[in-house]
C-alpha positions as CSV (number, residue, x, y, z in Angstrom):
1,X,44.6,-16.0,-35.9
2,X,42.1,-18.2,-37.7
3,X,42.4,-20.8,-34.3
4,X,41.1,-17.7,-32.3
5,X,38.4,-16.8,-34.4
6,X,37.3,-20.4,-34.7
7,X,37.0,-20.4,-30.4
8,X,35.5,-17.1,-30.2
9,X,32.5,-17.9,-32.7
10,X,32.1,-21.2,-30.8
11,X,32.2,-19.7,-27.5
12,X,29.7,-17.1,-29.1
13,X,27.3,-20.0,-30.6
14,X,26.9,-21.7,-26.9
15,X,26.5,-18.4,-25.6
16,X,24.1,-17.5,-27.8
17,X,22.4,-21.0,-27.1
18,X,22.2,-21.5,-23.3
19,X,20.4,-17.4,-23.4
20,X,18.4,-18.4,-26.1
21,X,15.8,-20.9,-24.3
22,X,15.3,-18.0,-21.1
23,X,12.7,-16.2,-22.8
24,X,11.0,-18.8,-24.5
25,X,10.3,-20.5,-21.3
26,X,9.2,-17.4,-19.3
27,X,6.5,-17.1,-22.2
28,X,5.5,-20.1,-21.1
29,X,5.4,-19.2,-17.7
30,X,1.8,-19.5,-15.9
31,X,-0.4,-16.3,-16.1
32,X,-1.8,-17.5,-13.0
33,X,-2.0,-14.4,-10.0
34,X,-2.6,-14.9,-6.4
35,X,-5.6,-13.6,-4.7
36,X,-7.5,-13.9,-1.6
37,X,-10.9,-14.0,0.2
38,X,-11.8,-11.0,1.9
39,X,-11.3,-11.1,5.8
40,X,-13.8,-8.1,6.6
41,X,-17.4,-7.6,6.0
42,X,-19.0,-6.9,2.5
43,X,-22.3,-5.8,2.5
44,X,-24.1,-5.2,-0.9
45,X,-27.5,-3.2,-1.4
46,X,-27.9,-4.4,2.5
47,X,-27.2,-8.1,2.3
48,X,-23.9,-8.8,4.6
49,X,-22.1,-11.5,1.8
50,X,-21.7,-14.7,3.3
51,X,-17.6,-15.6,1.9
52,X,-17.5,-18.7,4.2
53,X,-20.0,-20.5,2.4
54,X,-20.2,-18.4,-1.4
55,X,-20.3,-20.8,-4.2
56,X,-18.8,-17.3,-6.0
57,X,-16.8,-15.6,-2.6
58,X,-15.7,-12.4,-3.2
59,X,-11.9,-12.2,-4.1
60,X,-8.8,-9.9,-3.4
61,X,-6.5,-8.9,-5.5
62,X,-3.9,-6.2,-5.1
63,X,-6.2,-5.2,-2.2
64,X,-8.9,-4.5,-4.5
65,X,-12.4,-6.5,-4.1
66,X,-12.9,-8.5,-7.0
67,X,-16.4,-9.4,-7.6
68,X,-17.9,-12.7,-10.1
69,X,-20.2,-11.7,-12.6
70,X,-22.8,-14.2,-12.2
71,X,-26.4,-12.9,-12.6
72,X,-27.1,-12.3,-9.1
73,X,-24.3,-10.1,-8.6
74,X,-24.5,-8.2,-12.1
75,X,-28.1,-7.8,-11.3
76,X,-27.2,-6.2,-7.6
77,X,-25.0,-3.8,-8.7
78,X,-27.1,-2.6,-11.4
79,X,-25.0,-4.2,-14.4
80,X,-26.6,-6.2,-17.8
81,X,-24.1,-8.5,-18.6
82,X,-23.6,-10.9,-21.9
83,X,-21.1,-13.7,-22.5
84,X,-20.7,-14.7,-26.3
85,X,-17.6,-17.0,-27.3
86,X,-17.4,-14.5,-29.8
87,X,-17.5,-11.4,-28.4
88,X,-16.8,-12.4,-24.7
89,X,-17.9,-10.3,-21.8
90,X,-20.0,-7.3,-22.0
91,X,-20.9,-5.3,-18.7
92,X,-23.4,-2.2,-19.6
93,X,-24.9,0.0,-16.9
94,X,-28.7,-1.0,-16.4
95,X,-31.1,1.3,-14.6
96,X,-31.7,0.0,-10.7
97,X,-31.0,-2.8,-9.4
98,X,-31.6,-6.0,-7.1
99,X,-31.0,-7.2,-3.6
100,X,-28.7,-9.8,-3.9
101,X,-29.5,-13.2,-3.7
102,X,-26.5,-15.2,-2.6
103,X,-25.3,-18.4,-4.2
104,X,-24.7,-20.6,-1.1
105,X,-23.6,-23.9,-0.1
106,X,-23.1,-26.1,2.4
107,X,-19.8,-26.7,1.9
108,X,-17.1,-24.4,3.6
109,X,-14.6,-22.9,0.9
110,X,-12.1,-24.6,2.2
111,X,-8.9,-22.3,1.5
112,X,-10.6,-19.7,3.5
113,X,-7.5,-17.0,3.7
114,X,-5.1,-18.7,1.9
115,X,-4.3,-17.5,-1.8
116,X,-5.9,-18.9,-4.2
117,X,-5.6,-18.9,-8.0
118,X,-6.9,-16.9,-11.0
119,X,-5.8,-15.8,-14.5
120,X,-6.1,-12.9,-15.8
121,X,-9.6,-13.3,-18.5
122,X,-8.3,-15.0,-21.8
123,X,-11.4,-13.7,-23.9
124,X,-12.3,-9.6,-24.6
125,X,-14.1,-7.8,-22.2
126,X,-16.2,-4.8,-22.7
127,X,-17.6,-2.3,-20.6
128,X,-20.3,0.1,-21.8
129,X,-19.1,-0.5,-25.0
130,X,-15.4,0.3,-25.0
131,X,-12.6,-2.8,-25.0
132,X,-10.4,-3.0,-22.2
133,X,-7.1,-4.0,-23.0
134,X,-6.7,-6.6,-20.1
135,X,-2.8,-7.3,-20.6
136,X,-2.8,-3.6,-20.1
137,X,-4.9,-3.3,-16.8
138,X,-2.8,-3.0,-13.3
139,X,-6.2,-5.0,-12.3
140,X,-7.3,-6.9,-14.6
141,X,-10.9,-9.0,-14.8
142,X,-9.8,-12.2,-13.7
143,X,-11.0,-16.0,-14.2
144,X,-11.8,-17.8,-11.4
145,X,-13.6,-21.0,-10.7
146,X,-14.3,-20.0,-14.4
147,X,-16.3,-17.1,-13.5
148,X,-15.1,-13.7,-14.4
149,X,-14.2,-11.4,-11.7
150,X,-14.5,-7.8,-12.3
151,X,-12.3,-5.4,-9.6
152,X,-14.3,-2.6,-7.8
153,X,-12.1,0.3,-8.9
């Protein structure tokens, strides 16, 4: 009896030791998500976006528009924005806003339709005061070119 017991706790250790390492490594597993570049027209406050040659294109995720929070943007859809290492991002609703004035280069993005990578925002996010639990979020303010991207829900 003691010889069976002896191979069943062994058997039971390397069990126990070839599961153990599975959910350490898909902790470690990239947050990174897939997105896209919109293939139709986006116009904001009038001004048709130009995604071909954006320095901040719009993005696509979960086939919602995702759009960076630069100052040009923020201040075109009416939104005050503030960055702190601190505190990270804060979006607040601002009365009126601007045309937008597009961040362009001469360069083509050159993934144009193909997916491209972003994370999910590492740093807390605010909007009009309340924290948004981003882990929590079936879209999520993403990081992209290290820019935050804010979805249009």
């Amino acid at each position: 009896m003691p010889q069976i017991l002896k191979v069943w706790t062994t058997a039971a250790a390397l069990s126990l030791m070839l599961v153990w390492p599975a959910p350490v490594s898909r902790a470690a597993a990239s947050p990174e998500v897939q997105a896209s570049f919109p293939a139709f027209p986006v116009t904001v406050n009038g001004t048709v976006t130009d995604q071909t040659h954006s320095q901040y294109p719009l993005l696509l995720y979960r086939d919602i528009t995702y759009f960076p929070m630069t100052w040009n943007y923020t201040s075109s859809l009416g939104l005050a924005v503030s960055w702190s290492k601190e505190n990270g991002l804060s979006l607040d609703k601002k009365d009126g806003c601007t045309s937008l004035a597009q961040d362009l280069t001469a360069e083509v993005n050159a993934s144009t339709g193909g997916p491209q990578a972003a994370v999910p925002a590492p740093f807390p996010v605010k909007v009009n005061g309340k924290t948004i639990v981003n882990a929590d979020e079936p879209y999520p303010v993403l990081l992209y070119r290290n820019i935050a991207y804010f979805p249009m829900t």
